[in-house]
C-alpha positions in Angstrom: -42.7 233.4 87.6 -39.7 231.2 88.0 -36.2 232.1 87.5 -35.0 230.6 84.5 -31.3 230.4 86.0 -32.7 227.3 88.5 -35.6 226.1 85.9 -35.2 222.4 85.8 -36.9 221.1 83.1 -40.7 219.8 84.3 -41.2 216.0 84.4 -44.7 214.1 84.3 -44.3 213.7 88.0 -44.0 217.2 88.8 -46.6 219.0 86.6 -49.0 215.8 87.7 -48.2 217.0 91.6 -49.0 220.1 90.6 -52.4 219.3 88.9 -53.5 217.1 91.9 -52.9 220.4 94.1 -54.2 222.6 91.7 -58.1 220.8 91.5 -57.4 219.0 94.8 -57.7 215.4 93.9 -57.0 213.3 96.8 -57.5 209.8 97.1 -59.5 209.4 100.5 -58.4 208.0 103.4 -58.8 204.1 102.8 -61.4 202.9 105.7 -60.8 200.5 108.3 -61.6 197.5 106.7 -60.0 198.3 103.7 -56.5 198.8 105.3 -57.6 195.2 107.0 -58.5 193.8 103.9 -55.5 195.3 102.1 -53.0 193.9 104.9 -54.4 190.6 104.2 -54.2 190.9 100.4 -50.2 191.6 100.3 -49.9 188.6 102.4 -51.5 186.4 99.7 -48.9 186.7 97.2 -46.8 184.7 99.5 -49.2 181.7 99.6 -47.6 179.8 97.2 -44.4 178.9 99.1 -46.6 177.3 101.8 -47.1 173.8 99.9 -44.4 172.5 97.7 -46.4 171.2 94.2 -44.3 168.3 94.0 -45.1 166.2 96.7 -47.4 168.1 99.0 -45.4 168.8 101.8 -46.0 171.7 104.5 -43.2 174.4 104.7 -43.2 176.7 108.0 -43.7 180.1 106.5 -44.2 182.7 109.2 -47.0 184.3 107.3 -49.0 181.5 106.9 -47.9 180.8 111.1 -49.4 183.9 112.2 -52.7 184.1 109.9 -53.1 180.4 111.2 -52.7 181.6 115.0 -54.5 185.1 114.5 -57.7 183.5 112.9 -57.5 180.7 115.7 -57.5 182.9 118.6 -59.9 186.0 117.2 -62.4 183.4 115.9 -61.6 180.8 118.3 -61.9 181.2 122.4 -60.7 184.3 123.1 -59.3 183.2 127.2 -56.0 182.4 127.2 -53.2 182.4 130.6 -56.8 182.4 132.5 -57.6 186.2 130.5 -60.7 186.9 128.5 -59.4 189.0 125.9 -61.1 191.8 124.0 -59.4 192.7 121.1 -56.2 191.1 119.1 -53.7 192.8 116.4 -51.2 191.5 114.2 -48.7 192.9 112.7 -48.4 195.3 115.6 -45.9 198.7 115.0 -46.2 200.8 117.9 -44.3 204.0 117.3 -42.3 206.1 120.0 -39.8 208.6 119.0 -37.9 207.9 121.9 -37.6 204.2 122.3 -36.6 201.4 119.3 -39.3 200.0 117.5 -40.3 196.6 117.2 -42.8 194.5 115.1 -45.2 191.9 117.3 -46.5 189.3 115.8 -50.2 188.9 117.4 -51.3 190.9 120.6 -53.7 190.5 122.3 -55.7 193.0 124.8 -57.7 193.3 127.4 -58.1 196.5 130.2 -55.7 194.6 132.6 -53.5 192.7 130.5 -51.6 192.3 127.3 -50.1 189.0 125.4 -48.1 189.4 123.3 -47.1 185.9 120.8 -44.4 185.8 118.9 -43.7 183.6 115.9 -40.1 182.5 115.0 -38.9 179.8 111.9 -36.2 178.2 113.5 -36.6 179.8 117.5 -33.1 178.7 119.7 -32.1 179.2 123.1 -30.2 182.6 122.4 -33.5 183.9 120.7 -35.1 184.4 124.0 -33.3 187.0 125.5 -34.5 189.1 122.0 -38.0 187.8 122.8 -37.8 189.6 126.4 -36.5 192.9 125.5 -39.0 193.0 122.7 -41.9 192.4 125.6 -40.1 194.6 127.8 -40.0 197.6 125.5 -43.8 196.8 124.6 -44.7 199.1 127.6 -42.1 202.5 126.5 -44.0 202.2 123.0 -47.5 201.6 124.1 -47.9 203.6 127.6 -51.8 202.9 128.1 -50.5 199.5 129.1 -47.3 200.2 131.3 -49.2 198.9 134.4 -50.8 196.2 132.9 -49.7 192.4 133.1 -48.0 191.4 130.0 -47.3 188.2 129.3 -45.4 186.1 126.3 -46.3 183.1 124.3 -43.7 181.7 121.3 -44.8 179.5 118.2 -42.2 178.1 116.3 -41.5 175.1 114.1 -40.3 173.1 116.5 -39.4 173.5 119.8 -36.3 172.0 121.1 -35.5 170.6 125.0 -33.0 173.6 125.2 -35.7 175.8 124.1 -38.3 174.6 125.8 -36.6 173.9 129.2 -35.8 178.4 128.8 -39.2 179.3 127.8 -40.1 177.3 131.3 -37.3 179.0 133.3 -38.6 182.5 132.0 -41.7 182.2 132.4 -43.3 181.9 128.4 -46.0 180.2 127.5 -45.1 178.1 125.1 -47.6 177.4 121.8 -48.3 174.8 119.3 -50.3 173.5 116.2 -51.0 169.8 117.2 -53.0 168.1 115.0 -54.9 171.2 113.6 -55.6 172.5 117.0 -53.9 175.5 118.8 -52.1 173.2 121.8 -50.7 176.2 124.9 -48.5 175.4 127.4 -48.8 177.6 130.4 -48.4 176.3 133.5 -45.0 178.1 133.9 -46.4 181.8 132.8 -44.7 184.7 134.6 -46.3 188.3 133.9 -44.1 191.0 132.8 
């Protein structure tokens, strides 16, 4: 019996709570390919700010970017920086209590080695040493892969000399849509 001193008045939230717990209805854990499926759903509302109605033009949208680059390389060839790779993610959220969390765009897996590629709009110079640290801190959050190579691959919408002359000095593969195919530059790759 509760005290009517502290009794705040029920709402439909509260007596529904209780009711769920009270006949245990749960909604069951969504499978695999529904949390896939679901991922790719809540992207789709943004679909319409990829082609403007008026004259047709293409606008960068990272969204669109990264579905274009994920379905190229998981249903494409899979070897890329000379690496057969096994399994990809996007949207990637490792969590670790102890280190800050980042989102990576695609990675990429194999037993050996990891890629990660990250996709910026408008990627500059100064953007690279945020790209490194991200890659860096990949191995606190995920420690299956500390000893494995890692490497780094960047897509953006266009990639400047001052851009593109860092990505070279550091080592980043640098990635491109070029006439509806996936174009990589990686003679210059350095693993992590």
């Amino acid at each position: 019996m509760r005290s009517e001193l502290n009794h705040q008045p029920d709402t439909f939230e509260t007596v529904w709570a209780e009711k769920l717990k009270e006949y245990r209805i749960i909604e069951p854990e969504p499978s695999e390919e529904e949390k896939v499926y679901n991922r790719k759903m809540n992207k789709m509302h943004y679909r319409h700010n990829y082609i403007d109605e008026d004259d047709g033009s293409f606008h960068f949208d990272g969204f669109y970017v990264e579905e274009y680059f994920l379905t190229a390389f998981y249903y494409g060839k899979k070897t890329f920086f000379g690496v057969e790779f096994d399994d990809i993610e996007n949207a990637f959220y490792p969590w670790n209590n102890d280190v800050e969390r980042y989102e990576y765009d695609i990675v990429m897996f194999s037993d050996t080695t990891v890629a990660i590629i990250e996709i910026e709009n408008n990627a500059r110079k100064e953007d690279i040493p945020y790209i490194l640290k991200k890659a860096e801190t990949f191995k606190l959050l995920v420690p299956d892969y500390a000893n494995c190579k890692l490497y780094i691959g960047l897509v953006t919408k266009v990639f400047t000399p001052e851009l593109e002359q860092e990505c070279i000095r550091q080592g980043i593969a640098i990635i491109r849509q070029v006439d509806g195919t996936v174009e990589i530059e990686d003679g210059h790759l350095k693993a992590l």
